[in-house]
C-alpha positions in Angstrom: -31.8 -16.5 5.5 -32.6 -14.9 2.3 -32.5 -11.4 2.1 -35.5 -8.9 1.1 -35.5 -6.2 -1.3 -35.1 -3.6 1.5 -32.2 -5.4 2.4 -30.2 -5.4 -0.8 -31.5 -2.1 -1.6 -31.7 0.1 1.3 -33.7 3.8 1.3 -31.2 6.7 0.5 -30.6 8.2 3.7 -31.1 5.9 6.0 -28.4 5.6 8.6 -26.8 1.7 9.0 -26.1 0.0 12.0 -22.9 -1.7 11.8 -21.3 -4.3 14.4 -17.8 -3.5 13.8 -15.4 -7.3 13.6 -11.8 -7.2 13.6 -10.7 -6.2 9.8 -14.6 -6.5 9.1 -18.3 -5.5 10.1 -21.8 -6.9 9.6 -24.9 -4.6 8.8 -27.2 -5.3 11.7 -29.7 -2.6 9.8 -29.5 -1.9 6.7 -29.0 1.3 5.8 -26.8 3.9 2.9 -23.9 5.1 5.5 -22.8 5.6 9.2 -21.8 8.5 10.9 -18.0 9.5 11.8 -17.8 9.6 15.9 -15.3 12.5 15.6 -16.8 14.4 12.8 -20.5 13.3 12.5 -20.1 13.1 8.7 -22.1 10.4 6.9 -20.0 7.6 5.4 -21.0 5.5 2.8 -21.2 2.1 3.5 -19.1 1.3 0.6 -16.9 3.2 1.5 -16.0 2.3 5.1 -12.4 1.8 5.6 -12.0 3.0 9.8 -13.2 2.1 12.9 -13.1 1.0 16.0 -13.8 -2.7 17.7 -13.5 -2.0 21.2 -15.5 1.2 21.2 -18.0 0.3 17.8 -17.2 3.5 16.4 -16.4 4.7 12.7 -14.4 7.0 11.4 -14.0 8.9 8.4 -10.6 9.2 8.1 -7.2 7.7 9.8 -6.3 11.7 10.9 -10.3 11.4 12.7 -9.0 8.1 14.5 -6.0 9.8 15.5 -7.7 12.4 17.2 -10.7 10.7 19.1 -7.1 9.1 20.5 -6.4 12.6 22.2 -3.5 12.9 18.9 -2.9 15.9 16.8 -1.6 15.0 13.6 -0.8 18.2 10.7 -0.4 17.6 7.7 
């Protein structure tokens, strides 16, 4: 299926939604970032390096992983 402008360009600002594969994801809706679960900071799409399959959630850093796992980690 060829993909539309909107697709390939998405509107800054508009949150993604992400189905979230085992060392990969596909963008249901196209969109600039997700959201981290633990902090609730956007995350550019490009960026995305951490989430979750089991529970479909991102993360914006390994430390924010860490603690939605109940772990305090300091640096």
């Amino acid at each position: 299926m060829p993909m539309n402008r909107m697709e390939r360009f998405p509107q800054p600002g508009v949150e993604a939604e992400v189905r979230y594969l085992d060392g990969d994801f596909r963008v249901l809706r196209p969109g600039t970032f997700v959201r981290c679960k633990v902090t609730g900071e956007p995350i550019p799409i490009e960026e995305l390096r951490y989430w979750d399959v089991d529970l479909q959630e991102a993360y914006a850093t390994p430390q924010a992983k860490l603690e939605r796992m109940g772990l305090k980690v300091k640096l």
